[in-house]
C-alpha positions in Angstrom: -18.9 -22.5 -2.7 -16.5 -20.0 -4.7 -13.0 -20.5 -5.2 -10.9 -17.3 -3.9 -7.1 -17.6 -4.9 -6.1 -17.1 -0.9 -7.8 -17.2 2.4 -6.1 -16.2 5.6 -8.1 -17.4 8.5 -7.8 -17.7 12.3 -6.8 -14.5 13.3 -7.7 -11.3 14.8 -8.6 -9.0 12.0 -8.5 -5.7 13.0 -10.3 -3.8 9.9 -9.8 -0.5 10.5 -13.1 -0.4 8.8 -16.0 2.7 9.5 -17.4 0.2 12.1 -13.7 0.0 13.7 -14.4 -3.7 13.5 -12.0 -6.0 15.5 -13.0 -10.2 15.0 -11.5 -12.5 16.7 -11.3 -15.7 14.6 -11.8 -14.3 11.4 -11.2 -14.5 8.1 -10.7 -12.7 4.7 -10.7 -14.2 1.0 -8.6 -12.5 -1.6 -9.6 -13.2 -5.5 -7.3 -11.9 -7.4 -5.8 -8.7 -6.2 -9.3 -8.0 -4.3 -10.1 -8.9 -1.3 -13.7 -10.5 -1.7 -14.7 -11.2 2.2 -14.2 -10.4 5.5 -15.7 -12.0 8.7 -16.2 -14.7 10.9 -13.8 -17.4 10.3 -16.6 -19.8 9.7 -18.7 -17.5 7.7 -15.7 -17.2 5.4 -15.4 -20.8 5.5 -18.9 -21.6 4.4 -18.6 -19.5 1.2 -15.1 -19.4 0.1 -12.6 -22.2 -0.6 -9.0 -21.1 -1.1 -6.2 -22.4 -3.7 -4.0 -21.4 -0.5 -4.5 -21.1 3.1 -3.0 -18.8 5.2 -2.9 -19.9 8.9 -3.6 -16.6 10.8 -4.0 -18.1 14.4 -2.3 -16.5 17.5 -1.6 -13.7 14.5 -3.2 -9.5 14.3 -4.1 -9.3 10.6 -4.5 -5.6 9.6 -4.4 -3.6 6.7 -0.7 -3.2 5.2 0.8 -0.3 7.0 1.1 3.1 4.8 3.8 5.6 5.5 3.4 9.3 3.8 7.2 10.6 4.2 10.5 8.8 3.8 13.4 9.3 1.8 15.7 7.5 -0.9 19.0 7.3 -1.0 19.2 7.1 2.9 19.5 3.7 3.5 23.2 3.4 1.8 24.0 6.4 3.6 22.5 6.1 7.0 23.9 7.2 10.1 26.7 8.5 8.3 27.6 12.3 9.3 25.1 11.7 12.2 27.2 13.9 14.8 27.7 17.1 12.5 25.5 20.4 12.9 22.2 20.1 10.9 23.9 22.3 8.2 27.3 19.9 7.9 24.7 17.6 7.6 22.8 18.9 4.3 26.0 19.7 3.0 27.3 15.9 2.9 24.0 14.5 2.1 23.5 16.8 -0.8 27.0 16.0 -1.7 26.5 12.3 -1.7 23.3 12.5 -3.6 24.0 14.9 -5.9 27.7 14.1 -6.4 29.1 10.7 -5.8 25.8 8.2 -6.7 25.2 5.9 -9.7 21.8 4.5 -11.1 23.5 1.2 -9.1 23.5 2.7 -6.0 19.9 4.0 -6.2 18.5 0.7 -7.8 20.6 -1.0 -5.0 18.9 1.9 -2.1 15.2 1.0 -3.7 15.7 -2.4 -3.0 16.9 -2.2 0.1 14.4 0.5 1.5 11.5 -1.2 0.1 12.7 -4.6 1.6 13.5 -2.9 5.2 9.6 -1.4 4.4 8.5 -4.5 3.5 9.9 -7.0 6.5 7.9 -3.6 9.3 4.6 -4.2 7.1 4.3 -1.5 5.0 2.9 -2.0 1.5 2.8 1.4 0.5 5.3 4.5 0.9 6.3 7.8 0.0 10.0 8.6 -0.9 11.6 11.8 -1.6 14.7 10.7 -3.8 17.0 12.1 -2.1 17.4 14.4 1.0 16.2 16.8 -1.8 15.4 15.1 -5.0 17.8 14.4 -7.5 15.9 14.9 -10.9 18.1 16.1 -13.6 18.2 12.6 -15.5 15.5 9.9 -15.1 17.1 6.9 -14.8 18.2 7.4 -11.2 14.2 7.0 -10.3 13.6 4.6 -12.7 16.5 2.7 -11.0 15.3 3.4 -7.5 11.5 2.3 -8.5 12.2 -0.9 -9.7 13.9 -1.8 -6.2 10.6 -1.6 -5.5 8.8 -3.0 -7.9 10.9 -6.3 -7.7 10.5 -6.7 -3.9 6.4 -6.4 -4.4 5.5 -3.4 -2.2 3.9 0.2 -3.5 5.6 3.4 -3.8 5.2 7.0 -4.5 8.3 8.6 -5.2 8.7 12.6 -5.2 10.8 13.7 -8.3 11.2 17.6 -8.9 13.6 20.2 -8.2 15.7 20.2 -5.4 16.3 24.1 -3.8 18.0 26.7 -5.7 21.0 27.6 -6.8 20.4 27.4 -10.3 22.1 25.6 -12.4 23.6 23.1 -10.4 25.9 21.1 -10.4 25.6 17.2 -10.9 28.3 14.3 -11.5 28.3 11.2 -13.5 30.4 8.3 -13.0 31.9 5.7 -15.2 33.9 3.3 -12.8 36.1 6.0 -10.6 35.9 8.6 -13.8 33.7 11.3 -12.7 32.4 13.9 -15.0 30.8 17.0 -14.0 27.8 19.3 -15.6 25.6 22.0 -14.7 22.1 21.3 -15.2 19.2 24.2 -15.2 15.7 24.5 -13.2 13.9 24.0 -16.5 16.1 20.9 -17.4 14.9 19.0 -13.7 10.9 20.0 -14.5 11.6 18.7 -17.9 13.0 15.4 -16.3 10.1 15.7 -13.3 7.6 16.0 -16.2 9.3 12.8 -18.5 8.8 10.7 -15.2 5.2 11.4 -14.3 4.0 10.8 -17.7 5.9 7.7 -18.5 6.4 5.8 -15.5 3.1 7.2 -13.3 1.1 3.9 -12.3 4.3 1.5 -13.4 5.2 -1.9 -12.3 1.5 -2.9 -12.3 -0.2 0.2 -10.4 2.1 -0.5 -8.1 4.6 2.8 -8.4 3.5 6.3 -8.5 5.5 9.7 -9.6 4.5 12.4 -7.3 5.9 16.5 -8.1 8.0 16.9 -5.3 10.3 19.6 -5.1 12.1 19.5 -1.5 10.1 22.5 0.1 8.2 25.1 -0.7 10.4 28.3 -1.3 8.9 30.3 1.3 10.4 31.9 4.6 10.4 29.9 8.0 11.6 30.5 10.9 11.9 26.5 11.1 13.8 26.4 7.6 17.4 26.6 7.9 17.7 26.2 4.2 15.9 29.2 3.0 17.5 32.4 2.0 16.1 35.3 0.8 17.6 34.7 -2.5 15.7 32.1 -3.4 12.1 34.0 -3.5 12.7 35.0 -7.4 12.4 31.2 -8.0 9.2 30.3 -5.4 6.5 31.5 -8.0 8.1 29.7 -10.7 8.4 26.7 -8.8 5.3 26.8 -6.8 3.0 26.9 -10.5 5.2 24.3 -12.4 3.8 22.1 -9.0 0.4 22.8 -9.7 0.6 22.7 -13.4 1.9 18.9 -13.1 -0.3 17.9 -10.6 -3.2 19.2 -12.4 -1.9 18.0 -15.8 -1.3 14.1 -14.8 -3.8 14.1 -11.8 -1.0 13.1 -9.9 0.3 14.0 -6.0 2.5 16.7 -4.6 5.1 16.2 -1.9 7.1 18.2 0.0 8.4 19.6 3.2 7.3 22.4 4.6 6.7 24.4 8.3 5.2 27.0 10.3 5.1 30.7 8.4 6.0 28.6 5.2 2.4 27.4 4.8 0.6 31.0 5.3 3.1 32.6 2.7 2.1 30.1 1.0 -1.7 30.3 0.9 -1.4 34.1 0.7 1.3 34.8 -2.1 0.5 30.9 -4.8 -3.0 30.3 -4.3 -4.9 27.0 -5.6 -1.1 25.7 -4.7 -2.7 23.9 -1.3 -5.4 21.3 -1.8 -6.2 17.8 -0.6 -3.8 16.3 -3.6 -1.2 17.6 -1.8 0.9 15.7 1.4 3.1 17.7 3.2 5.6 16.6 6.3 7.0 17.7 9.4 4.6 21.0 9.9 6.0 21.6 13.0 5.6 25.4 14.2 2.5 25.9 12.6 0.0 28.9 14.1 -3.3 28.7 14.7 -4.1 30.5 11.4 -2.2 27.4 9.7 -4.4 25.5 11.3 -7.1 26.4 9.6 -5.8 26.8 6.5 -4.8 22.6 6.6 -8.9 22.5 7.2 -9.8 24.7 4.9 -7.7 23.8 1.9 -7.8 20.0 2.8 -4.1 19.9 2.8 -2.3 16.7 4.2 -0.2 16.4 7.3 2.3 13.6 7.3 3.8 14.0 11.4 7.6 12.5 11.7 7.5 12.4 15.0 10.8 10.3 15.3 12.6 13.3 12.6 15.5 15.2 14.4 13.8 18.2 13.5 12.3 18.0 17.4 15.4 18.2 19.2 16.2 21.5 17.1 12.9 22.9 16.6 11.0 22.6 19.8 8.1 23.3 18.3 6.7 20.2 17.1 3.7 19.3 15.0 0.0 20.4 16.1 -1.1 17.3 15.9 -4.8 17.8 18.4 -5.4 20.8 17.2 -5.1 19.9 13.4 -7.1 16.8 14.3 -9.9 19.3 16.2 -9.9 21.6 13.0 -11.3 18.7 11.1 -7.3 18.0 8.7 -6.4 14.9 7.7 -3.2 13.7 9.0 -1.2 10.8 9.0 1.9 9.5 10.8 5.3 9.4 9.1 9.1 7.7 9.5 10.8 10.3 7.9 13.3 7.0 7.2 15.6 5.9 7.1 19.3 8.2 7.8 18.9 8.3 12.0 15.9 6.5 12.0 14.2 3.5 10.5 10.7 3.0 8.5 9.1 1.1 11.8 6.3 2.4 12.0 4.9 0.9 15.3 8.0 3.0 16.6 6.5 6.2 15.0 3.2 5.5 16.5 4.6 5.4 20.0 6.6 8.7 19.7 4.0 10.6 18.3 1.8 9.7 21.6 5.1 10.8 23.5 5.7 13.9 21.6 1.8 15.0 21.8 1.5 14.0 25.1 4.6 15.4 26.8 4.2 18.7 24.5 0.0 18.9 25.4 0.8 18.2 29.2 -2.1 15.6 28.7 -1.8 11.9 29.2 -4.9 11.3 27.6 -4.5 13.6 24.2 -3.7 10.8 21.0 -5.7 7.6 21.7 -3.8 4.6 20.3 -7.1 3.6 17.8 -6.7 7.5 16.4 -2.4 6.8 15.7 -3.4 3.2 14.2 -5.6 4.6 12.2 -2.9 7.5 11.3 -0.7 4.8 9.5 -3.6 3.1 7.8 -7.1 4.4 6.9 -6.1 8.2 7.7 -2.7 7.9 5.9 -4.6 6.3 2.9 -7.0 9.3 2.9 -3.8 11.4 3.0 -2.6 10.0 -0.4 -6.1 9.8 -1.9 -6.3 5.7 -1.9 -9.1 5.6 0.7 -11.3 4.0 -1.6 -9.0 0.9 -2.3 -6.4 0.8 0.3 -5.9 1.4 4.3 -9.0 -0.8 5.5 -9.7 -4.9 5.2 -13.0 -4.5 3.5 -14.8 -6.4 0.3 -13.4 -4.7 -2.9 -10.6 -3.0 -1.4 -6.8 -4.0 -2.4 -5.8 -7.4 -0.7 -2.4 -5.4 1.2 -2.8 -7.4 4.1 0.1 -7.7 7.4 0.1 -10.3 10.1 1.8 -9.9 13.1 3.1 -12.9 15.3 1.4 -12.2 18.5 3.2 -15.3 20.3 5.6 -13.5 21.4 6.6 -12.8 25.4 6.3 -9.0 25.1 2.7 -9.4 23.8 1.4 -11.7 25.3 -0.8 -12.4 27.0 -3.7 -10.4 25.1 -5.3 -8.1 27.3 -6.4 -4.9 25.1 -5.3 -6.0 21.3 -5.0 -2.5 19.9 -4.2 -1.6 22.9 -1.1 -3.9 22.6 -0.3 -3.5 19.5 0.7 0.2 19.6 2.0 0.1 22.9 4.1 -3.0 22.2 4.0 -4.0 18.7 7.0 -3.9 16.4 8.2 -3.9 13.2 9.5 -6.8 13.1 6.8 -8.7 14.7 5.3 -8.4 10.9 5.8 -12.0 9.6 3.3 -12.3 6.6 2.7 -9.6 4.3 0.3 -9.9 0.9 0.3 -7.1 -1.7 -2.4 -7.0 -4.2 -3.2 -9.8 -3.2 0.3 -11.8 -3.8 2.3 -13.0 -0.1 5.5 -11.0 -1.1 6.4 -11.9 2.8 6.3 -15.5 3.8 7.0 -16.1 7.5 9.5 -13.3 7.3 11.2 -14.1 4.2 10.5 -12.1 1.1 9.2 -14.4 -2.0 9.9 -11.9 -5.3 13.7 -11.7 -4.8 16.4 -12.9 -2.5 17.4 -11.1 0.5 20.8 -12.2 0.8 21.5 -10.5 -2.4 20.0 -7.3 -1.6 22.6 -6.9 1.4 25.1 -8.0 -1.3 24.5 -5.3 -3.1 23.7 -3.0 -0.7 26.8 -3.5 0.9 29.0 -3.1 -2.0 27.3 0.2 -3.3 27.7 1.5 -0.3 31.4 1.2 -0.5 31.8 2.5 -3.5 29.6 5.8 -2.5 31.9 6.2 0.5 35.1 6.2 -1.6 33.5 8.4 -4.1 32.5 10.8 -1.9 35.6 10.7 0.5 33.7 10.4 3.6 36.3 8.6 5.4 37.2 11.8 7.7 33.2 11.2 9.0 33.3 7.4 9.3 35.0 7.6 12.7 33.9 8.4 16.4 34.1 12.4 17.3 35.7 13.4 20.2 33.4 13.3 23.2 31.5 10.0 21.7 32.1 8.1 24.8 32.0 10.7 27.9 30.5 13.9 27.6 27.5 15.1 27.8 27.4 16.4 24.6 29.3 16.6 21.7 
């Protein structure tokens, strides 16, 4: 008999393994931050004794959920400015983020976004800080990283330059004093760089520093923030990417759509590549297509984005998946959305299905594996995360199936991403530690995180002066439209 640290046991594992293996009864044994089997409940049983138990009856067990785009900062600010045109909207965002925040309010945002990630069963995420990262000093990600590091869940967060002008202008607060200061390109890669090489693989493994400047400079028809102006800085840009990702063997993030992505491969090549993720992709031709297959470039699909109601061109999702690309499903959290992901897999059947005129385009085993084993291929963790398998990370989920809109059990999978929720997560180990415990968090008190939350908030509201957006528009109750 060998002595595993945990053993959670009774459940239906759904492994998202190459076999696709679903057992009912089963069981997995975590040593360490490994898990060491995965089986039959009584197989389990008859080699592994646990210093804890975890009772997984009438509970899905899966892989912890990974989501490859969200943001930072957008939990503090969400909703806010919701009504205004998309470009209002950047404006105030950019404003709030680049202008009226504090290394509070992002420590106080990383907590609250990994808890809210946390609680819908998703141990690892990406996060641009910011709508567009704010990079020119580092402690605002350091701040924002160890939210995450003290709830107990993983993240990659995208630092680099945010889209020209340059220099910028950033402020820094003490109390209500605010002092401003114009910062240049080569002082934010300088910051980018300071981040990746200090604080890459931090907080035990646990966080990651992606190059992430907020999109490739390159013209789309889908990119309201491009101008033409901003081409003298997309070479520049484009190799200090590549030079960092190459230097630190480390990620690149971005956004990026259709026309963006062939300018791209044709005017910075070697920029593309399977270390890179890239979200939304809406509008792409067929020649992108192929170049996602080609290159082995990442898709990360937001289906639930507000990019759809302005683009109407959404994300090739069956044809990148017939071209052999690798692409994963995404909350684009957390301003008019949330970082449920069970939600995301449902809207990217809609989307796919409505757009594709076909009902039967997007099985639901394909979108569950596009938030585990596909989206851990996306970020190049395939090998350790995504799947419940012997030597694999112990990021485990279980979901309470006893609940009236899933039961009774029919189809499981089925169910699940048809049905399932976010908060139908109660139980979530990372690395093999329960940092979710029947739906309370163990590393840090939730109670305080609202707290803070709460009160950060505030104060970003009053610095900024966003009360004039804080109340309902006209036509909120009884038009059609705004």
């Amino acid at each position: 008999m060998q002595q595993a640290d945990l053993v959670v046991s009774g459940g239906t594992l759904v492994t998202m393994d190459a076999a696709n293996r679903v057992i009912e009864d089963g069981a997995l044994a975590i040593v360490g931050e490994r898990i060491a089997a995965v089986g039959p409940r009584a197989e389990v049983a008859a080699r592994f004794a646990g210093a804890r138990a975890v009772d997984a009856r009438r509970h899905a067990v899966l892989p912890g959920l990974i989501d490859t785009h969200g943001h930072g900062g957008h939990t503090l600010a969400r909703t806010i400015g919701g009504h205004t045109r998309p470009y209002g909207w950047r404006a105030m965002i950019d404003h709030i983020y680049f202008r009226s925040t504090t290394e509070a309010y992002w420590h106080a945002d990383g907590c609250l976004s990994a808890l809210e990630r946390l609680k819908f069963g998703t141990t690892t995420g990406i996060a641009m800080l910011g709508s567009a990262p704010r990079t020119d000093r580092p402690e605002f990600a350091r701040a924002f990283a160890r939210g995450y590091g003290e709830v107990g869940n993983r993240l990659i967060l995208g630092v680099g330059p945010p889209r020209p002008p340059w220099p910028r202008t950033f402020s820094y607060w003490d109390g209500m004093r605010k002092t401003d200061r114009k910062v240049s390109y080569e002082e934010v890669v300088e910051v980018t760089e300071e981040l990746i090489a200090k604080d890459n693989h931090s907080w035990g493994g646990r966080v990651s520093m992606w190059v992430s400047a907020s999109r490739f400079l390159a013209p789309s028809r889908l990119d309201p923030m491009f101008r033409e102006e901003q081409i003298p800085f997309a070479r520049r840009q484009a190799e200090d990417m590549r030079r960092l990702a190459d230097k630190y063997r480390t990620g690149i993030h971005t956004h990026s759509y259709g026309g963006a992505i062939q300018y791209v491969h044709d005017h910075f090549p070697g920029l593309l590549g399977p270390d890179v993720v890239l979200a939304h992709c809406t509008g792409l031709s067929p020649a992108e297509v192929e170049i996602f297959a080609r290159t082995g470039t990442r898709v990360a699909h937001c289906p639930s984005s507000g990019r759809y109601t302005d683009d109407h061109d959404p994300c090739p999702v069956p044809q990148l998946l017939d071209a052999g690309a690798v692409v994963a499903i995404a909350s684009d959290g957390t301003n008019s959305s949330s970082f449920d992901l069970f939600k995301d897999l449902r809207r990217a059947l809609y989307i796919q299905r409505y757009e594709q005129k076909n009902r039967w385009v997007l099985p639901p085993g394909k979108a569950l594996k596009m938030v585990t084993i596909d989206a851990a291929r996306a970020i190049g963790r395939d090998d350790e995360l995504g799947s419940l398998e012997v030597g694999k990370r112990a990021d485990v989920v279980l979901l309470d199936l006893w609940k009236a809109h899933l039961q009774p059990i029919n189809m499981l999978v089925e169910q699940l991403v048809a049905k399932g929720m976010g908060s139908d997560v109660d139980t979530v180990i990372c690395d093999g530690k329960v940092v979710l415990d029947r739906g309370r968090p163990t590393q840090v008190t939730e109670d305080e995180i609202l707290e803070r939350a709460v009160a950060e908030a505030g104060l970003m509201r009053e610095r900024a002066g966003l009360e004039p957006l804080l109340g309902q528009p006209a036509g909120f109750w009884d038009c059609s439209r705004y």
